[in-house]
VMD Tcl script that builds the backbone (N, CA, C; Angstrom):
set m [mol new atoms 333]
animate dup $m
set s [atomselect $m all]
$s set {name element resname resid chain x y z} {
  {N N UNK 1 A 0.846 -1.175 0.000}
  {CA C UNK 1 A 0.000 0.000 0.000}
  {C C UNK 1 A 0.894 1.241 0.000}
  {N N UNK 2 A 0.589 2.052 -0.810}
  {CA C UNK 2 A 1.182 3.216 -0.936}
  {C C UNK 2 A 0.673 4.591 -0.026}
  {N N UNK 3 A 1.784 5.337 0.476}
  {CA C UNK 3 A 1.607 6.161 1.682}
  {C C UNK 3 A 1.775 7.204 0.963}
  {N N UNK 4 A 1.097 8.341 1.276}
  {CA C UNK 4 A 1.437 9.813 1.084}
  {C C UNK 4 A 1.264 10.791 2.216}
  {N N UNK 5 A 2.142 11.488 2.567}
  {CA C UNK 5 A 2.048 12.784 4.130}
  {C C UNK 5 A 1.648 14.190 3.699}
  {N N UNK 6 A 0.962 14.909 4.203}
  {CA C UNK 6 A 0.571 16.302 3.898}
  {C C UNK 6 A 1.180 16.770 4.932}
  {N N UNK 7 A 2.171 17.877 5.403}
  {CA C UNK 7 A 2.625 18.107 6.580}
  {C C UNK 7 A 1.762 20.281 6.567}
  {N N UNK 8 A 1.635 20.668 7.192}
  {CA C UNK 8 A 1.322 22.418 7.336}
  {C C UNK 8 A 1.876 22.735 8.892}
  {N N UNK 9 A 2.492 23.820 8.243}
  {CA C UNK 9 A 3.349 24.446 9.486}
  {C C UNK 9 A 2.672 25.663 9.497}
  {N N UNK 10 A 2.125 26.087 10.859}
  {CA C UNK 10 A 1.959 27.259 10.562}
  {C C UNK 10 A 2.754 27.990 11.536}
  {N N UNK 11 A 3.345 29.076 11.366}
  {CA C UNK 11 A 4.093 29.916 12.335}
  {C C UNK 11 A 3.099 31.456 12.659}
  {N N UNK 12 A 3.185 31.320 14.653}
  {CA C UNK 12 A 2.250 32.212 14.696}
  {C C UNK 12 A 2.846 33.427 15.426}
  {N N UNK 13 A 1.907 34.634 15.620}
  {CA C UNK 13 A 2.519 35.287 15.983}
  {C C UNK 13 A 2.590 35.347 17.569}
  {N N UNK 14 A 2.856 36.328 18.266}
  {CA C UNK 14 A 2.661 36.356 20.196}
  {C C UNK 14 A 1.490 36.269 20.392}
  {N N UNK 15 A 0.314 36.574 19.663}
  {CA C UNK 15 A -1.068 36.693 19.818}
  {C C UNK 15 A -2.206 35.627 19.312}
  {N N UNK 16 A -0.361 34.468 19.003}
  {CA C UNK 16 A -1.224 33.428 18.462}
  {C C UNK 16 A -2.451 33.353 16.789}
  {N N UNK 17 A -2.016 34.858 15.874}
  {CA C UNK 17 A -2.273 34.811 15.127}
  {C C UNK 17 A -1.407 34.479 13.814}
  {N N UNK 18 A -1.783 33.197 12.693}
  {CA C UNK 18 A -0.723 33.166 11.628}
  {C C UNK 18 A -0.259 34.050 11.055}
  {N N UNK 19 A 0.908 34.259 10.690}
  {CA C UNK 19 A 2.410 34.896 10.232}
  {C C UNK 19 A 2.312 34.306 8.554}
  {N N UNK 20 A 2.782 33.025 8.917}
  {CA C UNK 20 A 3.254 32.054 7.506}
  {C C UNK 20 A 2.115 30.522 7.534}
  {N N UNK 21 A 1.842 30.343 6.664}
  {CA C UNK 21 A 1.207 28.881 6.286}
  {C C UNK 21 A 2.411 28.474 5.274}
  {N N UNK 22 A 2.934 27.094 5.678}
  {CA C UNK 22 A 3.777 26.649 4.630}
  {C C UNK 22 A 3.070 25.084 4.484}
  {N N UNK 23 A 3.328 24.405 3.544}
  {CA C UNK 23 A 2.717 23.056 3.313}
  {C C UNK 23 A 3.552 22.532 2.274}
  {N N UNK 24 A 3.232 21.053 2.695}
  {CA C UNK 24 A 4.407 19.949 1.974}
  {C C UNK 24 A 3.783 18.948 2.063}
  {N N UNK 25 A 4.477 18.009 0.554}
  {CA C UNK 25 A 3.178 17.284 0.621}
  {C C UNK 25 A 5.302 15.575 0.299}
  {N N UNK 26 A 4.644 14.479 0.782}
  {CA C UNK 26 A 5.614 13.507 0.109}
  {C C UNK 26 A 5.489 13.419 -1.376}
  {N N UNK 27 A 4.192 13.413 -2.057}
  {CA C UNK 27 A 3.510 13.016 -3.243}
  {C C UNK 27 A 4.303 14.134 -4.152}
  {N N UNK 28 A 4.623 15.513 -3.713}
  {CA C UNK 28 A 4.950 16.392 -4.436}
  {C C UNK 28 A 5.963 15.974 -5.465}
  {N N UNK 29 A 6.037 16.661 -6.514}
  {CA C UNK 29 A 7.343 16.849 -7.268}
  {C C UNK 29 A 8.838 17.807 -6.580}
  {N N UNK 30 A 8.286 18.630 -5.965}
  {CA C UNK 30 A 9.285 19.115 -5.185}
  {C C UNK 30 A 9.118 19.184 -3.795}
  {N N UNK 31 A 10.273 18.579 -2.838}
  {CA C UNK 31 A 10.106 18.656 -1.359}
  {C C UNK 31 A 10.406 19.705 -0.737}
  {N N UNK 32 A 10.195 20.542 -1.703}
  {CA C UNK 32 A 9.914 22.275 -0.613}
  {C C UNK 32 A 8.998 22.819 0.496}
  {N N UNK 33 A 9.108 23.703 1.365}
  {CA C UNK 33 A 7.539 24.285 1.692}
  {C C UNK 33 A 7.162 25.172 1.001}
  {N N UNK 34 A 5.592 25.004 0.824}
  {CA C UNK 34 A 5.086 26.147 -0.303}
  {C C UNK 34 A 4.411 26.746 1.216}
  {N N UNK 35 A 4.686 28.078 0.630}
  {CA C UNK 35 A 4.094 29.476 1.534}
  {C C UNK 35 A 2.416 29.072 0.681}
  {N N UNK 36 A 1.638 29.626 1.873}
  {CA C UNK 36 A 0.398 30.094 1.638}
  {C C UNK 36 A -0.172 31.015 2.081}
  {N N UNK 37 A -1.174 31.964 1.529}
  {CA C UNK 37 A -1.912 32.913 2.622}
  {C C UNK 37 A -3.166 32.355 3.308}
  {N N UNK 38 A -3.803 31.041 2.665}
  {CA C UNK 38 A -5.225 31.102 3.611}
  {C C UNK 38 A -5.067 28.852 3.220}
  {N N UNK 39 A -5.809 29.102 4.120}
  {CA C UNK 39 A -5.865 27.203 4.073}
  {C C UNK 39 A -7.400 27.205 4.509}
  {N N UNK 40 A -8.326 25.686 4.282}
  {CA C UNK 40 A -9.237 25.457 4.574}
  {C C UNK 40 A -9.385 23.660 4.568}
  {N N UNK 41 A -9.003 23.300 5.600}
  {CA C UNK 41 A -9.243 21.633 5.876}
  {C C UNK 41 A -10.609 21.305 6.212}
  {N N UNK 42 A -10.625 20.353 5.423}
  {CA C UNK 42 A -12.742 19.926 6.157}
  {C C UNK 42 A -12.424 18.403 6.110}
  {N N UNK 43 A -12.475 17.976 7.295}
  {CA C UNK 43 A -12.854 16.165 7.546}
  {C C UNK 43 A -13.786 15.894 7.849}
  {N N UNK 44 A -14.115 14.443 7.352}
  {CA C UNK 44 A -15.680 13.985 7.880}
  {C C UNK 44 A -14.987 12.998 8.732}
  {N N UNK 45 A -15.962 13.120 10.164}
  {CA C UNK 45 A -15.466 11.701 11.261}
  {C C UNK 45 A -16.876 11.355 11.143}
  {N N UNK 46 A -16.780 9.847 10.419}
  {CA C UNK 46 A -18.320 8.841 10.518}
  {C C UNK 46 A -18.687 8.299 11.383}
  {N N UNK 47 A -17.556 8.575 12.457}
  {CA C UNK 47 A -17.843 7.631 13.593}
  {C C UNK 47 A -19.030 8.535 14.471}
  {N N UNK 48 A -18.825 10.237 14.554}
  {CA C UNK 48 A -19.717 11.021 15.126}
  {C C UNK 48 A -20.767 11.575 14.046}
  {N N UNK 49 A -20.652 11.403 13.028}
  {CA C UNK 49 A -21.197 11.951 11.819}
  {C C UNK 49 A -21.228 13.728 11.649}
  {N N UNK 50 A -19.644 14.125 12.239}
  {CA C UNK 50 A -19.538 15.398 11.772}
  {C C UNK 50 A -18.514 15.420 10.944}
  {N N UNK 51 A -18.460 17.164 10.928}
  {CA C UNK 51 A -17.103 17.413 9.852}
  {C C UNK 51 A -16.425 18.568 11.561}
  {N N UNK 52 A -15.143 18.154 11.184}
  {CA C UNK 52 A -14.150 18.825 11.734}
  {C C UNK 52 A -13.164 19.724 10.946}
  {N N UNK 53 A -13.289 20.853 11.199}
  {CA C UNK 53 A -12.965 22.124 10.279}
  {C C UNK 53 A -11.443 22.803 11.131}
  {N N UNK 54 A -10.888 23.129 10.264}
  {CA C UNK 54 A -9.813 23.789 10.400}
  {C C UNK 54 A -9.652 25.047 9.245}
  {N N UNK 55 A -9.912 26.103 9.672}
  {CA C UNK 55 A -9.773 27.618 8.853}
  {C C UNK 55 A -8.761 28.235 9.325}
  {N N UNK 56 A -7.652 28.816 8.030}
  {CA C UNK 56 A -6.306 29.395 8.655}
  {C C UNK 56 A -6.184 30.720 7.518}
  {N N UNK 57 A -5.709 31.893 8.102}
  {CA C UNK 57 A -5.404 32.584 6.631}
  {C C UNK 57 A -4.042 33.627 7.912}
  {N N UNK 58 A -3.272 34.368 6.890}
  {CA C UNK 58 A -2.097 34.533 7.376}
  {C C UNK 58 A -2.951 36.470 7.672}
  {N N UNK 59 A -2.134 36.769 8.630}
  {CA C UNK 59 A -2.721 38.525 8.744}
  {C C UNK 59 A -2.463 39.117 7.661}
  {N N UNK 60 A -1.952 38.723 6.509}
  {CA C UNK 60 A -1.122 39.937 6.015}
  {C C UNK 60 A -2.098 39.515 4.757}
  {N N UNK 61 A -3.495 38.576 4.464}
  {CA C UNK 61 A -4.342 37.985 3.407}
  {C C UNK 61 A -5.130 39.078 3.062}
  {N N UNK 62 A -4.621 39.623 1.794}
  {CA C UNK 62 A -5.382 40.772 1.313}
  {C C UNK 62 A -7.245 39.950 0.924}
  {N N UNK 63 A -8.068 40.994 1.111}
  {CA C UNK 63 A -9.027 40.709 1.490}
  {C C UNK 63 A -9.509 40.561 -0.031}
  {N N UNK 64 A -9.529 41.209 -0.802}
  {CA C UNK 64 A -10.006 40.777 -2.337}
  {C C UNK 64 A -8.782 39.433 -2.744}
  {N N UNK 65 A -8.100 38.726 -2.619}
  {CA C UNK 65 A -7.695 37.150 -2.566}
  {C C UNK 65 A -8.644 36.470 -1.456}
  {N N UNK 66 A -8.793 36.704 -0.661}
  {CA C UNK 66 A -9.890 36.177 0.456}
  {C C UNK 66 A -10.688 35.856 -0.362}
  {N N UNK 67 A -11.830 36.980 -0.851}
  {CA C UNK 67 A -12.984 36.627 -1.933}
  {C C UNK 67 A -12.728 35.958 -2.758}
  {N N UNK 68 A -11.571 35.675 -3.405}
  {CA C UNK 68 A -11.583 35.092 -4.853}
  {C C UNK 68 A -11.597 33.613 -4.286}
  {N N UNK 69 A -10.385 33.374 -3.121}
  {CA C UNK 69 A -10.442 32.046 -2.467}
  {C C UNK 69 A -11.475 31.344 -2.089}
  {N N UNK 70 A -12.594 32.486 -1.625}
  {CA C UNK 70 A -13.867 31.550 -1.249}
  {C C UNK 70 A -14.388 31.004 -2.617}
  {N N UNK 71 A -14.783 31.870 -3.045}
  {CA C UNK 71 A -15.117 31.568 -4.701}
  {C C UNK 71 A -14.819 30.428 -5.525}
  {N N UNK 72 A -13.820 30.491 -5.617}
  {CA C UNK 72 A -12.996 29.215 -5.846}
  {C C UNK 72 A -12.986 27.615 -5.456}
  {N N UNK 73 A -13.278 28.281 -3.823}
  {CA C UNK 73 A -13.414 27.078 -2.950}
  {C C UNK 73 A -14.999 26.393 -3.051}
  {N N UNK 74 A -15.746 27.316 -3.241}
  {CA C UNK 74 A -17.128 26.845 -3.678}
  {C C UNK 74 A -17.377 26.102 -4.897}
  {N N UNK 75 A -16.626 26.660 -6.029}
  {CA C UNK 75 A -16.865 26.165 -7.420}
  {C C UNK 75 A -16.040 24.964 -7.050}
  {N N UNK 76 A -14.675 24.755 -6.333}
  {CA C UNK 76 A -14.605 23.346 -6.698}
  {C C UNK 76 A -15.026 22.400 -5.564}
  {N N UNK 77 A -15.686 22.889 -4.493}
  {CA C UNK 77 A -16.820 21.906 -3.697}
  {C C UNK 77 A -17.950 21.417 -4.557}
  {N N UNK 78 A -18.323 21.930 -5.796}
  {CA C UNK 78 A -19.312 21.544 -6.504}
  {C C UNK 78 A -18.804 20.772 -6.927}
  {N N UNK 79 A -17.422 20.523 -7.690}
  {CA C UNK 79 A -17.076 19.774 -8.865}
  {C C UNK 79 A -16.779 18.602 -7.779}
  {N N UNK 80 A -16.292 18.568 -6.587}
  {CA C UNK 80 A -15.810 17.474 -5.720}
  {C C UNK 80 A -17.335 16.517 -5.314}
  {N N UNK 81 A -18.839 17.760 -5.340}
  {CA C UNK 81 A -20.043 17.097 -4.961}
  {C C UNK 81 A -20.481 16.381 -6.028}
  {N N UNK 82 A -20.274 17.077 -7.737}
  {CA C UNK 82 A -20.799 16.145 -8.090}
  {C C UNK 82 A -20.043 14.804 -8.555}
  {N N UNK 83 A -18.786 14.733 -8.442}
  {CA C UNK 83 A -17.249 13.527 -8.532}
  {C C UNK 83 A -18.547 12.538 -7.620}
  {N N UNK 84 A -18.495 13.533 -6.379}
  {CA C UNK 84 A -19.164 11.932 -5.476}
  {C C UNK 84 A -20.545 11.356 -5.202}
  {N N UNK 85 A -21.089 12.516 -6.030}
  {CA C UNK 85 A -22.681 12.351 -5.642}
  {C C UNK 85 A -23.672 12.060 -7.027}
  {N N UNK 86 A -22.952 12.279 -8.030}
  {CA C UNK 86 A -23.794 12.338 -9.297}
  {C C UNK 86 A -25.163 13.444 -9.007}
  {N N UNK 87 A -24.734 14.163 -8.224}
  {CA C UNK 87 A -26.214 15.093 -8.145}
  {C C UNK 87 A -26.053 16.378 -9.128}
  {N N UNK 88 A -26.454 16.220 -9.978}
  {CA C UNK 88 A -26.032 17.669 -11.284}
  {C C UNK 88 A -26.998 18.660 -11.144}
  {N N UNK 89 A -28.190 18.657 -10.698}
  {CA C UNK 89 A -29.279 19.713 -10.922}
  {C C UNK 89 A -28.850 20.742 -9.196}
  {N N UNK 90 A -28.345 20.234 -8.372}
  {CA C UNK 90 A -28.066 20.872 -6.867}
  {C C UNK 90 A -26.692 21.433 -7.354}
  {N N UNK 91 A -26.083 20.261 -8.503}
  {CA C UNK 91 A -24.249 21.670 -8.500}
  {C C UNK 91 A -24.949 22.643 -9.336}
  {N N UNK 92 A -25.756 22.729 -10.037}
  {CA C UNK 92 A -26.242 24.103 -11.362}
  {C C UNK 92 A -26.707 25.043 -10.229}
  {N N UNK 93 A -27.604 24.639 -9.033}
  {CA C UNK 93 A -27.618 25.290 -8.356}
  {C C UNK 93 A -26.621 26.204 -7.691}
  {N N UNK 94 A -25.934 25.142 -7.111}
  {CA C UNK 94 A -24.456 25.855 -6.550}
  {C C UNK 94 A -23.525 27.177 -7.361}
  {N N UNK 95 A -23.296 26.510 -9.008}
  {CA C UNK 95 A -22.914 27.299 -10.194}
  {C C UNK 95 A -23.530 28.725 -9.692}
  {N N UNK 96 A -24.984 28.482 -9.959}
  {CA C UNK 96 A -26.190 30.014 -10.195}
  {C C UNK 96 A -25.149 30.472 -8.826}
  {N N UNK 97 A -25.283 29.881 -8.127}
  {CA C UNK 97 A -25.095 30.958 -6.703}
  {C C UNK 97 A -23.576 31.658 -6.761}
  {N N UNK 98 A -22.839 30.564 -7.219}
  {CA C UNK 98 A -20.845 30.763 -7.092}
  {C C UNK 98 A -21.081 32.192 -7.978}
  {N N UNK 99 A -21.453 32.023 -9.101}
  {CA C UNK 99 A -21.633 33.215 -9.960}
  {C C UNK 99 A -22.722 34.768 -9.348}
  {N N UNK 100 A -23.603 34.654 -8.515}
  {CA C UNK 100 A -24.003 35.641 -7.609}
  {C C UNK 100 A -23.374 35.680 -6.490}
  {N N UNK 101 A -22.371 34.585 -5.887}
  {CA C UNK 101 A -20.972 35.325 -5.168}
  {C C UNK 101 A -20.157 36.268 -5.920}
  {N N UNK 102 A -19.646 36.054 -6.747}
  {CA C UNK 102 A -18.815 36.845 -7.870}
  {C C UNK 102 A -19.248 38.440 -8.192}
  {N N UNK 103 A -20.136 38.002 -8.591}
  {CA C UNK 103 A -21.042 39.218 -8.828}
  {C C UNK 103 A -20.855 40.384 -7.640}
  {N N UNK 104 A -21.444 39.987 -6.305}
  {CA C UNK 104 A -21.855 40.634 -5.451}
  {C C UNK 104 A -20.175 40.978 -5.042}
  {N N UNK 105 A -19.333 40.228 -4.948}
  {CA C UNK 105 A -18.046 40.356 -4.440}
  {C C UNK 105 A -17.170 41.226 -5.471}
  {N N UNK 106 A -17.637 41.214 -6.607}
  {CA C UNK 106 A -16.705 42.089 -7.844}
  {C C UNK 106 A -15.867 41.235 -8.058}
  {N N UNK 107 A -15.617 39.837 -8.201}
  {CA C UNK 107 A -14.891 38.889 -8.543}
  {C C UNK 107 A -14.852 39.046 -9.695}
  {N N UNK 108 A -13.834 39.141 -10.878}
  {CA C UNK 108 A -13.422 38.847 -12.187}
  {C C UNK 108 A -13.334 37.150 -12.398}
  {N N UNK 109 A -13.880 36.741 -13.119}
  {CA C UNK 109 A -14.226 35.390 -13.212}
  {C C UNK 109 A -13.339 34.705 -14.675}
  {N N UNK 110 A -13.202 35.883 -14.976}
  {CA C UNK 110 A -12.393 35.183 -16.555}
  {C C UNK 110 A -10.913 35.297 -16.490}
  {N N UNK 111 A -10.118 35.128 -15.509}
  {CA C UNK 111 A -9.154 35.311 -15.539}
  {C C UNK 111 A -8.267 35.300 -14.596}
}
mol reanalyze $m
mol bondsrecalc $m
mol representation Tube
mol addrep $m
């Protein structure tokens, strides 16, 4: 069986707020840390039937990348819902909405 490690460091500040997000993966092509400004982990534990969330973004996360990140993160929660769900008429839904995020946020979408 084949193993792969995701490692995230985050370095914080005195106030306990992130500085740096760095992440490394074994699977990578390169064993560097990649800097990040914002992270978003979501696990499902079946044993309680929740999700356990982890939200990180660094102080210095300009707030129009914030928006685009959510954005982003929505459109490809759809593509991940319908990978596992075959439900297509609830992602068109999702679509309509990702695109009235955009909208409302001034997100540039083509580019």
């Amino acid at each position: 069986m084949k193993q792969a490690e995701i490692k995230i460091t985050v370095e914080l500040d005195e106030k306990n707020v992130p500085e740096n997000i760095l992440w490394e993966s074994t699977d990578a092509e390169t064993q560097e840390k990649v800097p990040v400004k914002s992270m978003m982990l979501a696990l499902w534990d079946h044993n309680y039937k929740n999700s356990m969330r982890i939200d990180l973004w660094t102080k210095d996360m300009p707030v129009d990348e914030m928006k685009r990140f959510f954005y982003e993160t929505l459109q490809t929660m759809g593509d991940s819902f319908l990978k596992a769900t075959g439900e297509t008429l609830i992602v068109e839904d999702l679509r309509d909405y990702c695109a009235h995020f955009a909208d409302k946020m001034g997100i540039n979408t083509q580019g």
